[in-house]
DSSP file (Angstrom, degrees, kcal/mol; ACC not computed):
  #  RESIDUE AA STRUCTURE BP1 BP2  ACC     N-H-->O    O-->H-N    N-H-->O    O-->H-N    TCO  KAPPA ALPHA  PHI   PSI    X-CA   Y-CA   Z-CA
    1    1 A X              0   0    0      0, 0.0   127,-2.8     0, 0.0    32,-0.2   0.000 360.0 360.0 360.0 153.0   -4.6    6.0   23.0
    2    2 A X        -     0   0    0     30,-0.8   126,-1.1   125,-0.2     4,-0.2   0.262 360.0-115.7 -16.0 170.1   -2.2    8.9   24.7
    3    3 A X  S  > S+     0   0    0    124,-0.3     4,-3.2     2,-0.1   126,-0.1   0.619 117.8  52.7  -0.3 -80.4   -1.6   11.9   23.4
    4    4 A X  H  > S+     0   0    0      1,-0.2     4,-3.5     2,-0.2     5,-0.1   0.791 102.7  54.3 -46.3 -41.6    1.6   11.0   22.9
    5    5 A X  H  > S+     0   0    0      1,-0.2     4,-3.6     2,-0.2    -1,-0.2   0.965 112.5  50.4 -68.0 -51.3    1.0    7.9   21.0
    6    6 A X  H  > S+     0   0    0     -4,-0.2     4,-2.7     2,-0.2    -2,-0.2   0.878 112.2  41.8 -19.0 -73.2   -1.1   10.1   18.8
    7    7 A X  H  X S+     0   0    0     -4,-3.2     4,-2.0     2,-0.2    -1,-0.2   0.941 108.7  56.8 -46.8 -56.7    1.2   12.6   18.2
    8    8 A X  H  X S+     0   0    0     -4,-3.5     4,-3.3     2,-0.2     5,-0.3   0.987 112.1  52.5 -46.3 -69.6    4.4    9.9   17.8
    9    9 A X  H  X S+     0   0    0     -4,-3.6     4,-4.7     1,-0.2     5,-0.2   0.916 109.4  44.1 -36.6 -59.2    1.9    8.3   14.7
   10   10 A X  H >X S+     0   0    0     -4,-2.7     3,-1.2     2,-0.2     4,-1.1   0.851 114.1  52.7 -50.2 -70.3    1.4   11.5   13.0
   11   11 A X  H 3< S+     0   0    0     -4,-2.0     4,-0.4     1,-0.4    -1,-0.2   0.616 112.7  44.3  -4.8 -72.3    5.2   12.2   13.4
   12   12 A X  H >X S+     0   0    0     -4,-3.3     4,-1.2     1,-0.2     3,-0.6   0.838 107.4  58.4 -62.0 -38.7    6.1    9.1   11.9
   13   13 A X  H X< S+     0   0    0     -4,-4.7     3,-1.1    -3,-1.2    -2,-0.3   0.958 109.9  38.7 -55.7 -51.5    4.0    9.4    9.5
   14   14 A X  T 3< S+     0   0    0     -4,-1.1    -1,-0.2    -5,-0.2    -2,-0.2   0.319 108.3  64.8 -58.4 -13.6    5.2   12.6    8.1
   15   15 A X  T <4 S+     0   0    0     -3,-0.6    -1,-0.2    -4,-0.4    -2,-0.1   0.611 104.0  39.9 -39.6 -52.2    8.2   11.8    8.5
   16   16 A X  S X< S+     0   0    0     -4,-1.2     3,-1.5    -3,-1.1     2,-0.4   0.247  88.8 148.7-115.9  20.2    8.4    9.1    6.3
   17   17 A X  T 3   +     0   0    0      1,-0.4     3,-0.1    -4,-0.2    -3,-0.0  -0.739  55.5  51.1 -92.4 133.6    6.2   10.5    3.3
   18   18 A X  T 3  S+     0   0    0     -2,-0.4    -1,-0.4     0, 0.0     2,-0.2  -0.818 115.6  51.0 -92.5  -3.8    6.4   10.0    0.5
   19   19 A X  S <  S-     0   0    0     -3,-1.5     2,-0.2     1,-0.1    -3,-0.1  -0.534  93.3 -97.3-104.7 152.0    6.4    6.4    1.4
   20   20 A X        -     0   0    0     27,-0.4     2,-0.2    -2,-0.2    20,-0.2  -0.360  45.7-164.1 -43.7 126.7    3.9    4.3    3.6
   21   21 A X        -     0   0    0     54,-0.2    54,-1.6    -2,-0.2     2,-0.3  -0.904  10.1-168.7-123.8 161.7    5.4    3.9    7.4
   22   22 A X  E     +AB  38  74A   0     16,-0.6    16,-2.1    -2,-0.2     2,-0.3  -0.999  15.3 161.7-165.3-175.3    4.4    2.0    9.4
   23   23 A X  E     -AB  37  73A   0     50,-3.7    50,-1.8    -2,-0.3     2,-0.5  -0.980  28.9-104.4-168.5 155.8    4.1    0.3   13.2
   24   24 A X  E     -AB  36  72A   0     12,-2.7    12,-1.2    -2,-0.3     2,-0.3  -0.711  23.7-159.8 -99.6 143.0    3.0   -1.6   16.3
   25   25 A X  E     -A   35   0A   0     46,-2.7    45,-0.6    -2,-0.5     2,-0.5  -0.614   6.8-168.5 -95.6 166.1    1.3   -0.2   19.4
   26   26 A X  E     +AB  34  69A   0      8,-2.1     7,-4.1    -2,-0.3     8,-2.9  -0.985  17.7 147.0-162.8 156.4    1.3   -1.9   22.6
   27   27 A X        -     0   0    0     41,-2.2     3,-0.5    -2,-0.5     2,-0.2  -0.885  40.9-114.6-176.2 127.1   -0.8   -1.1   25.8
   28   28 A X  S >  S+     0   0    0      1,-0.2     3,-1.8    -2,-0.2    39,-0.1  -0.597  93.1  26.0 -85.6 171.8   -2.4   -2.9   28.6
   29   29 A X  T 3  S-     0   0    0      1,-0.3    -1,-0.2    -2,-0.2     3,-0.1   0.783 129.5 -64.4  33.0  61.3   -6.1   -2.9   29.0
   30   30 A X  T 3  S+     0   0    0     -3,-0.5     2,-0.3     1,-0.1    -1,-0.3   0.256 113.6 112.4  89.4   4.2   -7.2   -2.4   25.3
   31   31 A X    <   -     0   0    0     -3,-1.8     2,-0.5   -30,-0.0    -1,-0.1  -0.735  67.7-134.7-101.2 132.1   -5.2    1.5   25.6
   32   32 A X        +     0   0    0     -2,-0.3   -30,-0.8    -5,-0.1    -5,-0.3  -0.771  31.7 172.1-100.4 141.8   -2.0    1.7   23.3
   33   33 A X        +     0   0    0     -7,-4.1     2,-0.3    -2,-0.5    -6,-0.2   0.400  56.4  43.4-144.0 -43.7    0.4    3.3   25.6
   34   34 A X  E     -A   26   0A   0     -8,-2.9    -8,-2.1   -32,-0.0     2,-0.3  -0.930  65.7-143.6-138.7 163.5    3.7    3.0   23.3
   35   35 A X  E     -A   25   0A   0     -2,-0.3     2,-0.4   -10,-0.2   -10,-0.2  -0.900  15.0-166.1-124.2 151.3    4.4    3.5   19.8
   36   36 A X  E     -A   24   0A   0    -12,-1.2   -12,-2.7    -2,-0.3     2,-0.5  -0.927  12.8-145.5-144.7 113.5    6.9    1.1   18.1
   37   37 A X  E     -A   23   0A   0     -2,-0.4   -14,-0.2   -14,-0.2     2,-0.1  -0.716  14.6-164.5 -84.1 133.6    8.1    2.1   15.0
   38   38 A X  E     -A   22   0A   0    -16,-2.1     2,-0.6    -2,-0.5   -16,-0.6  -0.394  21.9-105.8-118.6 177.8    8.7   -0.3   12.5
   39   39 A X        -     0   0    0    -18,-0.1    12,-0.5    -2,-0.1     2,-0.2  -0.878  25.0-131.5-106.9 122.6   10.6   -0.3    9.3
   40   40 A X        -     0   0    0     -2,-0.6    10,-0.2   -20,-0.2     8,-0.1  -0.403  24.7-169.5 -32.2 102.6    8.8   -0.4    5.7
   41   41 A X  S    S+     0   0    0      8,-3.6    -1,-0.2    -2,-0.2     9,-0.1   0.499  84.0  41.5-102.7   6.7   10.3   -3.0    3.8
   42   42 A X  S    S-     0   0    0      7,-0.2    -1,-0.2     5,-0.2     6,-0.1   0.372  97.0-146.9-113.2   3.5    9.3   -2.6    0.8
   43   43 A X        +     0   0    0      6,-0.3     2,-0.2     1,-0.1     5,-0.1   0.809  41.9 151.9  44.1  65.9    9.6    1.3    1.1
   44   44 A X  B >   -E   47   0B   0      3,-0.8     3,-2.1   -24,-0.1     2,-1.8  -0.729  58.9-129.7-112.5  42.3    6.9    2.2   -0.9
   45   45 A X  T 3  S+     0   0    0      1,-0.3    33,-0.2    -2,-0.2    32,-0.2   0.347 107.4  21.4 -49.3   2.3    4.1    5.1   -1.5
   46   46 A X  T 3  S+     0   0    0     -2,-1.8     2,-0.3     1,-0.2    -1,-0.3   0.336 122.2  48.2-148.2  28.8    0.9    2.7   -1.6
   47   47 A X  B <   -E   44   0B   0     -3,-2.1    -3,-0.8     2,-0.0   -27,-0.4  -0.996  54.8-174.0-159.7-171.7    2.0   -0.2    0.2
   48   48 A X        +     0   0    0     -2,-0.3     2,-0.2    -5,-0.1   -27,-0.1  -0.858   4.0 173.2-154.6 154.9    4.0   -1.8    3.8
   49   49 A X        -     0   0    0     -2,-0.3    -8,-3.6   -10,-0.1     2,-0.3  -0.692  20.3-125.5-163.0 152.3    5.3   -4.8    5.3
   50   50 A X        -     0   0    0     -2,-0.2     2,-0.3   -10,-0.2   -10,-0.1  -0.849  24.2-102.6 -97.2 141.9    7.3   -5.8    8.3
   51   51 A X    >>  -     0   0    0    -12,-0.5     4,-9.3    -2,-0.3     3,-3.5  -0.215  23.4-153.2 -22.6  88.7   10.2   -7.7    9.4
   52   52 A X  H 3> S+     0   0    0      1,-0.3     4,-1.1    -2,-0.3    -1,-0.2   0.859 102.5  43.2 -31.3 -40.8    8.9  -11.0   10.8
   53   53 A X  H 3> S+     0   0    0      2,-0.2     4,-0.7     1,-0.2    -1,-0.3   0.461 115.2  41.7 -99.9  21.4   12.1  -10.7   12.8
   54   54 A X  H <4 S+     0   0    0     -3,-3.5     4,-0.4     2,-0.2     5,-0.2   0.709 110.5  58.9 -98.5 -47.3   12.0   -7.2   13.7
   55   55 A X  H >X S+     0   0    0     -4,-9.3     4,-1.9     1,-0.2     3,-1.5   0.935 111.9  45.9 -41.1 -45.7    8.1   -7.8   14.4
   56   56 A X  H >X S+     0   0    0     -4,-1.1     4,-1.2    -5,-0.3     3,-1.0   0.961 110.5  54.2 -72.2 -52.2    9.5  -10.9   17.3
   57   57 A X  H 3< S+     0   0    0     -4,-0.7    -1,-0.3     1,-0.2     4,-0.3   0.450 105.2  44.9 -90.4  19.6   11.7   -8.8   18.6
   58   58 A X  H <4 S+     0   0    0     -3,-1.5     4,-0.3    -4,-0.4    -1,-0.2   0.463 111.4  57.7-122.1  -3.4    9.5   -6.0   19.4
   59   59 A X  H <X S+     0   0    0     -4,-1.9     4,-0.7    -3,-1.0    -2,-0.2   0.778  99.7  56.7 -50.6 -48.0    7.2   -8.4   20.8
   60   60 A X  H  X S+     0   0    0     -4,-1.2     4,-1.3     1,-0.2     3,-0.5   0.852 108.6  52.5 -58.4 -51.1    9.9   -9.5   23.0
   61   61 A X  H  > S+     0   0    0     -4,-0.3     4,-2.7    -5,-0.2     3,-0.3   0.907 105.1  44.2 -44.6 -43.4    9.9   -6.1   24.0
   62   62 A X  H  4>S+     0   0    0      1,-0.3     5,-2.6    -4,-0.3    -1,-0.2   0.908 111.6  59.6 -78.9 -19.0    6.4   -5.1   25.0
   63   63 A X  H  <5S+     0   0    0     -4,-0.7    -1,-0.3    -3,-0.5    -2,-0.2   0.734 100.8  50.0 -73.6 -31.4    6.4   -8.5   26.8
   64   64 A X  H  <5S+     0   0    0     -4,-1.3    -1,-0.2    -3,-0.3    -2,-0.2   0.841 118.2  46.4 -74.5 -50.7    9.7   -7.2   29.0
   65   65 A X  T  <5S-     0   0    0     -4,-2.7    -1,-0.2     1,-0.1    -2,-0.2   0.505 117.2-116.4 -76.7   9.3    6.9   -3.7   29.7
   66   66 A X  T   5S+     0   0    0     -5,-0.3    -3,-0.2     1,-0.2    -1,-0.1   0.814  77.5 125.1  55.8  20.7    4.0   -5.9   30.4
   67   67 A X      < -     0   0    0     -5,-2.6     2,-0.4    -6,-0.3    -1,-0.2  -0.334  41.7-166.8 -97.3 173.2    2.4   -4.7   27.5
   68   68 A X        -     0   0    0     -2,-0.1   -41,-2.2    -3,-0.1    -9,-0.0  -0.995  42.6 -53.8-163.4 169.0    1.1   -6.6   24.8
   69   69 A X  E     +B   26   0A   0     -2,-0.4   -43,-0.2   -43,-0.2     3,-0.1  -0.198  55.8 152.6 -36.8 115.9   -0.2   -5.9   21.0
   70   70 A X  E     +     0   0A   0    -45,-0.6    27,-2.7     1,-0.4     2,-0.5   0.142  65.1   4.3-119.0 -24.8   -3.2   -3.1   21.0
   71   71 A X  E     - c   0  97A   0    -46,-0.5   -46,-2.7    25,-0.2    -1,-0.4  -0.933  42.6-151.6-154.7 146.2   -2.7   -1.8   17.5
   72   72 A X  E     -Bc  24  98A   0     25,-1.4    27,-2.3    -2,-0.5     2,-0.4  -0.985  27.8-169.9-124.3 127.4   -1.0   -1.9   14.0
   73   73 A X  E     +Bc  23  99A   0    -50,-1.8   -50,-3.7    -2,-0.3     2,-0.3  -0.907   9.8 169.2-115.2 134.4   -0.8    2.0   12.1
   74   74 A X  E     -Bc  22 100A   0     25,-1.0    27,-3.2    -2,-0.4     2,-0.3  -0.740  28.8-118.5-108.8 164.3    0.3    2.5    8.3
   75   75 A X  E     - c   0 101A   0    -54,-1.6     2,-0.4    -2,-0.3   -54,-0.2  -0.889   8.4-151.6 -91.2 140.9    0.0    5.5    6.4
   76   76 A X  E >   - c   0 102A   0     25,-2.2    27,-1.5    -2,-0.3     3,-1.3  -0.958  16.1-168.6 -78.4  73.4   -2.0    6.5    3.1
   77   77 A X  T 3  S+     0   0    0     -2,-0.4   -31,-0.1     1,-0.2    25,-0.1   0.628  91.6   1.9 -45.3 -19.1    0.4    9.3    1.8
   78   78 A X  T 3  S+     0   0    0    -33,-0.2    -1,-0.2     2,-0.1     2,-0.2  -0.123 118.6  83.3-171.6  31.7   -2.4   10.1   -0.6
   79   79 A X  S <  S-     0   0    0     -3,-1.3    25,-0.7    22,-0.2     2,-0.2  -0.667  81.5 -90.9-120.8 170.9   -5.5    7.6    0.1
   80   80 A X        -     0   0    0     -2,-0.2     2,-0.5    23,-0.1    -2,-0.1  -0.608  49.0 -90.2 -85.8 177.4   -8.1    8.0    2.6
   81   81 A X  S    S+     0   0    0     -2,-0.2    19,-0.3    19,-0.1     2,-0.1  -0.343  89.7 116.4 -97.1  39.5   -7.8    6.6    5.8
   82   82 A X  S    S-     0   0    0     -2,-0.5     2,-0.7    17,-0.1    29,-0.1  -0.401  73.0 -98.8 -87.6 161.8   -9.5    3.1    4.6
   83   83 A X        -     0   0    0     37,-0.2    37,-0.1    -2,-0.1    -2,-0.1  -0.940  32.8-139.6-120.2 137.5   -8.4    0.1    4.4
   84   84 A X    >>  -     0   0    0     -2,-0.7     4,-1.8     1,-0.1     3,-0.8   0.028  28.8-110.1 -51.8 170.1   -7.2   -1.1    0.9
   85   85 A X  H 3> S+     0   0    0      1,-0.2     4,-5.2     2,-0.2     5,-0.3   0.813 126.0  57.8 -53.0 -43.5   -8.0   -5.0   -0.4
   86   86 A X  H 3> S+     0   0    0      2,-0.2     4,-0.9     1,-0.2    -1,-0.2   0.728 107.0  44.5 -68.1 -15.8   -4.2   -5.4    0.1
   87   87 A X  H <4 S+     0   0    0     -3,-0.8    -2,-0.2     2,-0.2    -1,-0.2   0.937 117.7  42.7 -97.3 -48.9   -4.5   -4.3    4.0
   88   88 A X  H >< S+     0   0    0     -4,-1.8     3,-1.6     1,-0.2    -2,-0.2   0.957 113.8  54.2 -63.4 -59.4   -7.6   -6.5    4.8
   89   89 A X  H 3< S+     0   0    0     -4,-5.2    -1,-0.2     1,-0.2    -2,-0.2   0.907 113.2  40.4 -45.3 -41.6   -6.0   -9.4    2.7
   90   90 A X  T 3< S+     0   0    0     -4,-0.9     2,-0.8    -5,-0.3    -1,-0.2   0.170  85.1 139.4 -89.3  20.9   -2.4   -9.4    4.8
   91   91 A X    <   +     0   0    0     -3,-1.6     3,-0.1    26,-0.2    26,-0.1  -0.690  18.8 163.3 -77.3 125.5   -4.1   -8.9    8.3
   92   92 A X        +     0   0    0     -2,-0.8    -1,-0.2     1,-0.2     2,-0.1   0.560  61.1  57.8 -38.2 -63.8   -2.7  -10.9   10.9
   93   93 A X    >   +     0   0    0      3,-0.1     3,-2.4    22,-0.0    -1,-0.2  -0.931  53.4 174.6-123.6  76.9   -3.5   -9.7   13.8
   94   94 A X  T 3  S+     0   0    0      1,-0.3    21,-0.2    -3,-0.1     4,-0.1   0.662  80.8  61.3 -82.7 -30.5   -7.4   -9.9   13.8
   95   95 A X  T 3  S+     0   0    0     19,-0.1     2,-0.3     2,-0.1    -1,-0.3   0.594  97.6  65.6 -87.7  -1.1   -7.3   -8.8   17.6
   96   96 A X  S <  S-     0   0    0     -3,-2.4     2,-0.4    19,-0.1    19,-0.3  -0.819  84.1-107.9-110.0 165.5   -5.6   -5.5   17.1
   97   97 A X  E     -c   71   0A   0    -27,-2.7   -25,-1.4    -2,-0.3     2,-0.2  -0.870  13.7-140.6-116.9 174.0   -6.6   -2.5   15.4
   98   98 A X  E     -cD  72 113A   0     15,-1.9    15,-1.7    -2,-0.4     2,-0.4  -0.554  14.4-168.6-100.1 144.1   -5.6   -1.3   12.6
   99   99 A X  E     -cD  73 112A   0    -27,-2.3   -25,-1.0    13,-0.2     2,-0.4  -0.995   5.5-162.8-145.2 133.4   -5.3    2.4   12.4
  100  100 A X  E     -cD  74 111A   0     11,-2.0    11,-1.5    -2,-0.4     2,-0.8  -0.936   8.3-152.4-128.4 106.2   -4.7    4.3    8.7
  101  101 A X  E     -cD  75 110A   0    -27,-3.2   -25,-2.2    -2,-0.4     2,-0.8  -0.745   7.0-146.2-103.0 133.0   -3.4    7.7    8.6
  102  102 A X  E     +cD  76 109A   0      7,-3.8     7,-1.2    -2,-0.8     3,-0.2  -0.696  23.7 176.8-106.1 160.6   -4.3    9.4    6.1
  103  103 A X        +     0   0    0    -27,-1.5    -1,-0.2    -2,-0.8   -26,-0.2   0.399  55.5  98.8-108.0 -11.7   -1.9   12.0    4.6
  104  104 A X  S    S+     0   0    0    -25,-0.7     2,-0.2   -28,-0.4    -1,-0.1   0.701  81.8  42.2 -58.6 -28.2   -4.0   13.2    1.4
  105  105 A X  S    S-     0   0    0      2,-0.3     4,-0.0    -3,-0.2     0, 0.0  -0.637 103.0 -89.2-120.9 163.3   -5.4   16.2    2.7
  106  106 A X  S    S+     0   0    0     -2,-0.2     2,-0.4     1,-0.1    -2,-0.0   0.790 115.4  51.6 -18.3 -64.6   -3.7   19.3    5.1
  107  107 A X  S    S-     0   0    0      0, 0.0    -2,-0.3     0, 0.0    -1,-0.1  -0.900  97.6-123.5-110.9 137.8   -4.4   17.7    8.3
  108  108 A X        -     0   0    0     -2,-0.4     2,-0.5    -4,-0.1    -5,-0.2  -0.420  35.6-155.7 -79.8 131.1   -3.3   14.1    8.4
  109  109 A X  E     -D  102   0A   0     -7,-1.2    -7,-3.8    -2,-0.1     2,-0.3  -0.982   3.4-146.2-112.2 144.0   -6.7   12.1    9.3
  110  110 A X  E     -D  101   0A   0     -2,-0.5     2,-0.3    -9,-0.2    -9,-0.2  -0.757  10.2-170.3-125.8 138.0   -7.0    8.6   11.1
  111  111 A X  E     -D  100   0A   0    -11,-1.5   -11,-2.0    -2,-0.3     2,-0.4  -0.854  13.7-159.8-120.0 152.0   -9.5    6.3   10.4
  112  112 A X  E     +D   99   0A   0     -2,-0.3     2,-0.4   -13,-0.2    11,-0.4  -0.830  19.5 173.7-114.2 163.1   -9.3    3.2   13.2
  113  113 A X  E     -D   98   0A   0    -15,-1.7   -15,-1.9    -2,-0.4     2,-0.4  -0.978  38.4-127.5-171.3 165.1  -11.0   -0.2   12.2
  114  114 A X        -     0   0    0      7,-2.4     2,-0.5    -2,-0.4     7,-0.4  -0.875  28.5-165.7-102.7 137.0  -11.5   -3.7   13.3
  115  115 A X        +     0   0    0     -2,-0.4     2,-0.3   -19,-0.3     5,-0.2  -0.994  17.7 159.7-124.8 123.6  -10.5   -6.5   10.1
  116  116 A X  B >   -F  119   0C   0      3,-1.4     3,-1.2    -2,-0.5     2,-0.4  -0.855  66.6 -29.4-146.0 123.2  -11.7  -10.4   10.5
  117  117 A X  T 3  S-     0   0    0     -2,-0.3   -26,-0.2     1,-0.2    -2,-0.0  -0.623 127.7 -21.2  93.6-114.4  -11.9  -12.4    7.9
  118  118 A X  T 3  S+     0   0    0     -2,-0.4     2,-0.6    -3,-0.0    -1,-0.2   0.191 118.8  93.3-114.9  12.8  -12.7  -10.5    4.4
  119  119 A X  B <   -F  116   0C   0     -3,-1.2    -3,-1.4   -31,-0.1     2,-0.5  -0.788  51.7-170.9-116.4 127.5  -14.1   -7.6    6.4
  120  120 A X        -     0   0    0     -2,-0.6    -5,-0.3    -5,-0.2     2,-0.2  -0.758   9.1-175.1-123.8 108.2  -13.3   -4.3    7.9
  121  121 A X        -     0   0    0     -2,-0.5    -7,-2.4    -7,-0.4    -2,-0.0  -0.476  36.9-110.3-115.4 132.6  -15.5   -2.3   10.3
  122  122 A X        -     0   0    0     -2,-0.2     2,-0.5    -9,-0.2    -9,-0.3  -0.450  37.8-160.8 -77.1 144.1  -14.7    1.0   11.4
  123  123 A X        -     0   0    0    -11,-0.4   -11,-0.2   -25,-0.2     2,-0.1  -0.947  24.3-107.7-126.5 143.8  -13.9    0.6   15.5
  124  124 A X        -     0   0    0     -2,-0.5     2,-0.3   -13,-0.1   -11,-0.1  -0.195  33.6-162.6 -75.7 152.7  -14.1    3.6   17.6
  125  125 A X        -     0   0    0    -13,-0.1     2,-0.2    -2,-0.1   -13,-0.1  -0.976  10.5-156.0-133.4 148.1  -11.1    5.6   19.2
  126  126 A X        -     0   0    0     -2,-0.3     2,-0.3  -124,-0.1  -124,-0.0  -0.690  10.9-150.8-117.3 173.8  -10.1    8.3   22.1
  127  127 A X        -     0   0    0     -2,-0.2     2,-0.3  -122,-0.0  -124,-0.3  -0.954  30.1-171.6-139.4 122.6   -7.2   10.4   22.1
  128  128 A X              0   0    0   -127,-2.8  -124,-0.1  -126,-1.1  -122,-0.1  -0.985 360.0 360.0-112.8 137.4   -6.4   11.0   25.9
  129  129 A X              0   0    0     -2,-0.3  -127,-0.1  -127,-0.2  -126,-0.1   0.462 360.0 360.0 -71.7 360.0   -4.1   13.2   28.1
């Protein structure tokens, strides 16, 4: 990922604590490139979901950039950067990854991971200029 995109997460994340935030990335060649924030609908400090139709229409979007789905970030306000039963149960998108910031400590840390099936496996990440 960017910089930028990096930066934008943390942002949002901190932003929107005490509650969970959360969001899609979008990117060609496996690199998340734009950050799309999405709205928490159940507004919440330990859990998220999105707007099926806010989710379509930001699809529509990355599809207009030539981008497509690279990532989905929540926030932990006060978890580590893991993913709960509840995140691995609602996964979706089995082809993106999931990226967890977590907010518990000083400096917000981000854990990235892969989820299929009943499983989640930590997946590696850059941060790039």
């Amino acid at each position: 990922m960017t910089r930028a995109v990096w930066d934008e997460i943390i942002r949002d994340s901190l932003e929107k604590k005490p509650n969970e935030t959360c969001g899609l990335l979008s990117g060609r060649n496996g690199s998340a490139q734009t950050v799309w924030r999405m709205e928490n609908i159940l507004k919440s400090p330990v859990a998220f979901a999105m707007d099926p139709k806010q989710i379509q229409h930001v699809f529509h979007k990355m599809a207009l950039r030539g981008e497509h789905l690279v990532g989905i970030y929540h926030s932990h306000p006060t978890a580590p950067p893991i993913p709960s039963p509840e995140d691995i149960a609602f996964c979706h998108y089995p082809e993106a990854a999931y990226l967890i910031v977590s907010l518990a400590s000083p400096q917000p840390v981000l854990g990235c991971f892969r989820i299929e099936g009943s499983f989640a496996r930590v997946y590696p990440y850059t941060v790039h200029n």
